[in-house]
PLY file of the C-alpha trace (Angstrom):
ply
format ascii 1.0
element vertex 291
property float x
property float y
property float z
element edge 290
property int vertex1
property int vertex2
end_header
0.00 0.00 0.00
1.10 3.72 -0.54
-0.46 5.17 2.79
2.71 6.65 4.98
1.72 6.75 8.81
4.10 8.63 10.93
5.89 7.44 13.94
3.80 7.45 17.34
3.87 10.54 19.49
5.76 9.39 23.07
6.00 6.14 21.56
9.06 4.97 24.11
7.45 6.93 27.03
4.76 4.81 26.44
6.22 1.37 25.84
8.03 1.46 28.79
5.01 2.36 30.63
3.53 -0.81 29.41
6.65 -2.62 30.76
6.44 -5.22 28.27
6.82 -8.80 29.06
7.83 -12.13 27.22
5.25 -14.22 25.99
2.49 -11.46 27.87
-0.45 -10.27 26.00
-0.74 -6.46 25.19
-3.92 -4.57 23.65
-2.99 -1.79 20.01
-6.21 -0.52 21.09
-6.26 2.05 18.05
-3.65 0.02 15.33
-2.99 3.26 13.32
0.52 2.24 11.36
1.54 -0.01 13.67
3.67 1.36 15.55
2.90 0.11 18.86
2.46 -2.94 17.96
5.36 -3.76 15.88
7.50 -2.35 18.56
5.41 -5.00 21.10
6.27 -7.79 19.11
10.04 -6.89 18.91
10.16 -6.96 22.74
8.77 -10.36 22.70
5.50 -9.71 24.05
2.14 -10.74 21.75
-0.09 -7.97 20.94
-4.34 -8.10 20.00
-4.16 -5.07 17.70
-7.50 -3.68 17.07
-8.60 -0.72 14.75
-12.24 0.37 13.17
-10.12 1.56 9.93
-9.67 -1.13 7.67
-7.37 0.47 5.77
-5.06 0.32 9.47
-5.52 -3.19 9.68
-4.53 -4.07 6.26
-1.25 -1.97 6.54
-0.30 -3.38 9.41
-0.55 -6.44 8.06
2.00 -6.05 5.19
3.92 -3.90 7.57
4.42 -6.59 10.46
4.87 -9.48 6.96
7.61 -7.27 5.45
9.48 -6.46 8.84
8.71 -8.90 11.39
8.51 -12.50 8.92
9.19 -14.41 12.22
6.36 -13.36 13.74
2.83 -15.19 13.08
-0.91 -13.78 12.63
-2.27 -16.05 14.74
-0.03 -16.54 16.86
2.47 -13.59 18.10
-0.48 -11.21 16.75
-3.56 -10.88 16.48
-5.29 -8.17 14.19
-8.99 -7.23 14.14
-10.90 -4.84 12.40
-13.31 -3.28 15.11
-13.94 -0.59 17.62
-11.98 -0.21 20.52
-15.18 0.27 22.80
-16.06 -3.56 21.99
-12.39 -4.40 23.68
-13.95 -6.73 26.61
-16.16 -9.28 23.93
-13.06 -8.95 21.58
-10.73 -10.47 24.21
-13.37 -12.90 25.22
-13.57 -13.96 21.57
-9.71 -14.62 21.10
-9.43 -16.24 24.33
-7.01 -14.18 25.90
-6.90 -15.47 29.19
-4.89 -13.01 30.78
-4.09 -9.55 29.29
-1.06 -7.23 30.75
-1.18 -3.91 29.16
-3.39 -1.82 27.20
-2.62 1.31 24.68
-4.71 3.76 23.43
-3.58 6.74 20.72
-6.48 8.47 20.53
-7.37 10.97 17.66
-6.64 11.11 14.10
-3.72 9.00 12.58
-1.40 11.46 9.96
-2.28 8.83 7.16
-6.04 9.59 7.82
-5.80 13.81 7.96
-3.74 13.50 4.42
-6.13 11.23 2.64
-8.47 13.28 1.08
-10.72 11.23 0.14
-11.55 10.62 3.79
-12.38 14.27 4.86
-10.47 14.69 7.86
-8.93 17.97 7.01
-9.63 21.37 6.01
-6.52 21.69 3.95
-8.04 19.82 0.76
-10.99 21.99 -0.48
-12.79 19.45 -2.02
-12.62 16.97 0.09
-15.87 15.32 0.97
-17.20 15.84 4.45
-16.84 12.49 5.59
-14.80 12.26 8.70
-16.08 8.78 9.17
-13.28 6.44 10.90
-15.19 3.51 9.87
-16.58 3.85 6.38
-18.89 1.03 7.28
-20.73 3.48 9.42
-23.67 5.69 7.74
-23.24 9.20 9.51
-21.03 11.37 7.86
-20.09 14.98 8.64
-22.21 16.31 5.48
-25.26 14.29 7.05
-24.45 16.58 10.36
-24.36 19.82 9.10
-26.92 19.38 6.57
-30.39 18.11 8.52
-29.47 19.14 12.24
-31.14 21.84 13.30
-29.44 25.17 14.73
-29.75 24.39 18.05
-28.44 20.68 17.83
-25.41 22.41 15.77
-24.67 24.91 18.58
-24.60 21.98 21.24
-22.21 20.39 18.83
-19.86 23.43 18.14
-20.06 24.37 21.92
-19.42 20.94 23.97
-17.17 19.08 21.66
-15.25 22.24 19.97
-15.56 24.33 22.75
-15.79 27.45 20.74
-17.26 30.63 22.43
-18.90 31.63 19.09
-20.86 28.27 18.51
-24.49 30.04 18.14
-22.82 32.65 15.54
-21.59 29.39 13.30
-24.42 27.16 13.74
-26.30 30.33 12.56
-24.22 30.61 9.49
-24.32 26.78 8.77
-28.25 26.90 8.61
-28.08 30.65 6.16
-25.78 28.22 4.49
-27.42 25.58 3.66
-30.84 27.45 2.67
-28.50 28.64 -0.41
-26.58 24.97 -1.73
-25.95 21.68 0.43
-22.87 21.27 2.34
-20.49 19.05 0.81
-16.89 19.66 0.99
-14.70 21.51 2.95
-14.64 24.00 0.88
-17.83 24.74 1.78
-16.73 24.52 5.60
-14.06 27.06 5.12
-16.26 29.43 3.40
-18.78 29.25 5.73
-16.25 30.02 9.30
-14.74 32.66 6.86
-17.67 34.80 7.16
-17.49 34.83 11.35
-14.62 36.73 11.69
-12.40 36.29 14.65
-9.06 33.75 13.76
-10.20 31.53 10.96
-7.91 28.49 11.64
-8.41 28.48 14.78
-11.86 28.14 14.57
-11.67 25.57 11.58
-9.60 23.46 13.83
-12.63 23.39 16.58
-15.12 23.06 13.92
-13.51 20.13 12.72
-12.89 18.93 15.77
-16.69 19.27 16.99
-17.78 17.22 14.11
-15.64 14.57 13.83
-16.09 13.61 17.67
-20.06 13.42 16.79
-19.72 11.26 13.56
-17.28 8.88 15.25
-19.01 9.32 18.93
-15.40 9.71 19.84
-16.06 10.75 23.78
-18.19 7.77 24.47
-16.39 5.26 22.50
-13.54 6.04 25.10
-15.16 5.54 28.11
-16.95 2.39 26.92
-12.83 1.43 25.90
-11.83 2.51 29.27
-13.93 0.53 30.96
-13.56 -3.08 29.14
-9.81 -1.95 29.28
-10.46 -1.80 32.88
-12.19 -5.26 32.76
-9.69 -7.26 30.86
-6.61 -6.25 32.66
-5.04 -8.41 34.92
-3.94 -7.21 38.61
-0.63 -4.84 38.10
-1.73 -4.49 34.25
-0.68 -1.45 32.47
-3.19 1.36 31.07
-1.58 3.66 28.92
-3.51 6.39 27.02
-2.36 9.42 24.77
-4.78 12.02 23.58
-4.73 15.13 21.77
-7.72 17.35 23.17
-9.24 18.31 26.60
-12.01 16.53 26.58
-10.37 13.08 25.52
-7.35 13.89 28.25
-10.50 14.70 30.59
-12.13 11.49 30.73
-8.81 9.58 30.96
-7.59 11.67 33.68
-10.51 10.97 36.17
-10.76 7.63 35.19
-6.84 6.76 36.65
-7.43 9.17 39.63
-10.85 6.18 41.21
-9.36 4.26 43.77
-8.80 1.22 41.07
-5.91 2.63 39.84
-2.31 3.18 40.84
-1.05 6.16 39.10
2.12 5.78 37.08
2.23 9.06 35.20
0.10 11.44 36.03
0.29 13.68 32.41
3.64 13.25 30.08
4.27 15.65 27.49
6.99 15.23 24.85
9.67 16.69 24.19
10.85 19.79 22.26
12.98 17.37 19.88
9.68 15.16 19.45
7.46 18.52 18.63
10.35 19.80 16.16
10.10 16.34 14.17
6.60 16.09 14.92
3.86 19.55 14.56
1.19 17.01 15.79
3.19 16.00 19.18
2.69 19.37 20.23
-1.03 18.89 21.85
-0.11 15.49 22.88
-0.53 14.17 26.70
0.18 10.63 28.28
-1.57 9.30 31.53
-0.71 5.95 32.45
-1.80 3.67 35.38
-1.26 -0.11 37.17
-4.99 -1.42 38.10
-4.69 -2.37 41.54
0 1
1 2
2 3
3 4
4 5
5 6
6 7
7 8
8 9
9 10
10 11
11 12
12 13
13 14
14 15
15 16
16 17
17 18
18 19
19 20
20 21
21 22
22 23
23 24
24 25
25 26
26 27
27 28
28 29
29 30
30 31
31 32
32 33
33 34
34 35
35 36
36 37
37 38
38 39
39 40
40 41
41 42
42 43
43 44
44 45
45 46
46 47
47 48
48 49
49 50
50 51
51 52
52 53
53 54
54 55
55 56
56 57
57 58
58 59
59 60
60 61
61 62
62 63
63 64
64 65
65 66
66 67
67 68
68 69
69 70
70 71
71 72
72 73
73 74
74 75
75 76
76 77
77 78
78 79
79 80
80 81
81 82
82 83
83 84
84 85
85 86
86 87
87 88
88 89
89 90
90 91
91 92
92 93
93 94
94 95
95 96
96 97
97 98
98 99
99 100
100 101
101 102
102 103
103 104
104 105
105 106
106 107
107 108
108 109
109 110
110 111
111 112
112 113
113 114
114 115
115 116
116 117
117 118
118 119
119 120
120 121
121 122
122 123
123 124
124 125
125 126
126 127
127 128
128 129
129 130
130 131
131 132
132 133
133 134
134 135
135 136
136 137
137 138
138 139
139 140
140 141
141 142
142 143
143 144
144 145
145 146
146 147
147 148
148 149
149 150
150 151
151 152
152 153
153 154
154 155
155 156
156 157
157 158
158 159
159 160
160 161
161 162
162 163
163 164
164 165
165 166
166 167
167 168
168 169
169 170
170 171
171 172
172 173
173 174
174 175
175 176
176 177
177 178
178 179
179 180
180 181
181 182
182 183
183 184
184 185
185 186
186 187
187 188
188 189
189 190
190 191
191 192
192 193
193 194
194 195
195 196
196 197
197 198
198 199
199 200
200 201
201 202
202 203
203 204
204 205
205 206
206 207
207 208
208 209
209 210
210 211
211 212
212 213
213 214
214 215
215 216
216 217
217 218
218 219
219 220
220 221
221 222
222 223
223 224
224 225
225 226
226 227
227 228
228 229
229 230
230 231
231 232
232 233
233 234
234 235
235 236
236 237
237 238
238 239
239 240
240 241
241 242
242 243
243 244
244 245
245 246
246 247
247 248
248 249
249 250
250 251
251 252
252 253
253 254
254 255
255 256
256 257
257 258
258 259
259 260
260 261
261 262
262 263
263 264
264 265
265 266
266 267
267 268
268 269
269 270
270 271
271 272
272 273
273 274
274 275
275 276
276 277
277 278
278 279
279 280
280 281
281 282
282 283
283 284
284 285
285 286
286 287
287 288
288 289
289 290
């Protein structure tokens, strides 16, 4: 495949975290490239890698072929395509009798914003409003913006992009759409350019807003939390990276109940990761030992 995915942000922060283990089972909750697990597998541990984008799975799959040959689907690894908030029956399913550490890389994989076709990002201008991690699913962005009303839009635009301005733009969405449907994002960009204030900025949170609604990104991660939670055996390893308040929220009070021992409170990377990396900069790592 042609698809380039970039290397995990606090990828060794977070393996060691996991404090991987010969022979142990370990949870890629969100596959992306691979990264986690391929770098699992080379410390001898097996890894359940699951992802809801195909497209993940079936790179990883030539990925671990072409650089790991001694290692066995099936046997070392285990890839599924699925979502991450289904983590407890897809454990129960493999027969994973005991697991010892679980990863989550929450947000949007590189390969995913610089696909067009997949309508992640604002810098393509006609891109289709898709935003849909799993293209098996029937909601897409357009569907949002084009038959919920204003006040359902300014819910959106205010709790998930936390923008101050939310009932201005859901305003101009609805003028919007009274003209020609919404269908690219070029049509997006237009639209926030006529709010004033900073324009990328605002994009960004737009964005944001609606791709946590097509994907119900906030309570797919608490429903992954908790199977995560489920599945792990006494002294197992949570690790979690996320790349917004509200994800780094949830995963935050979830470590601080009484069921967890804290390991790392919040890690942020390094000025050397940012400079290689733009997207490291929002990054945060929590980790945590259930007790």
């Amino acid at each position: 495949m042609t698809m380039s995915y970039h290397i995990p942000v606090l990828l060794n922060e977070s393996i060691a975290f996991l404090n991987v283990q010969e022979g142990a089972w370990y949870i890629d909750a969100t596959v992306g490239g691979g990264g986690y697990t391929e770098t699992i597998l080379k410390r001898h541990g097996n890894v359940l890698g699951i992802d809801q984008d195909v497209d993940a799975i079936t790179y990883t799959r030539e990925r671990l072929k072409r650089e790991l040959p001694e290692k066995h689907e099936g046997r070392e690894y285990i890839l599924i395509h699925e979502n991450f908030k289904n983590i407890e029956a897809i454990v129960r399913q493999e027969r994973i009798s005991e697991v010892k550490g679980v990863v989550f890389d929450l947000g949007v994989s590189s390969c995913q914003l610089d696909a067009k076709k997949r309508g992640f990002s604002y810098r393509y201008l006609d891109a289709p409003l898709d935003m849909r991690m799993n293209r098996d699913e029937t909601q897409t962005a357009s569907s949002i913006v084009n038959t919920y009303t204003k006040e359902e839009l300014y819910e959106i635009f205010a709790r998930y992009g936390e923008e101050e301005r939310a009932w201005t733009i859901a305003n101009a969405f609805v003028l919007a759409r009274r003209v020609k449907p919404i269908e690219t994002m070029g049509d997006i960009v237009s639209i926030v350019s006529t709010v004033g204030g900073d324009k990328e900025k605002t994009l960004s949170r737009v964005c944001q807003a609606l791709r946590i609604v097509v994907n119900d990104e906030l309570t797919v991660l608490r429903e992954g939390l908790l199977g995560a939670e489920r599945i792990l055996s006494s002294k197992g390893r949570l690790v979690v990276v996320s790349f917004h308040s509200l994800e780094d929220r949830i995963v935050k009070q979830w470590i601080r109940r009484p069921a967890w021992k804290i390991l790392a409170d919040v890690v942020r990377p390094s000025k050397e990761e940012i400079d290689r990396n733009k997207r490291a900069r929002s990054a945060k790592l929590r980790a945590g030992e259930k007790l």
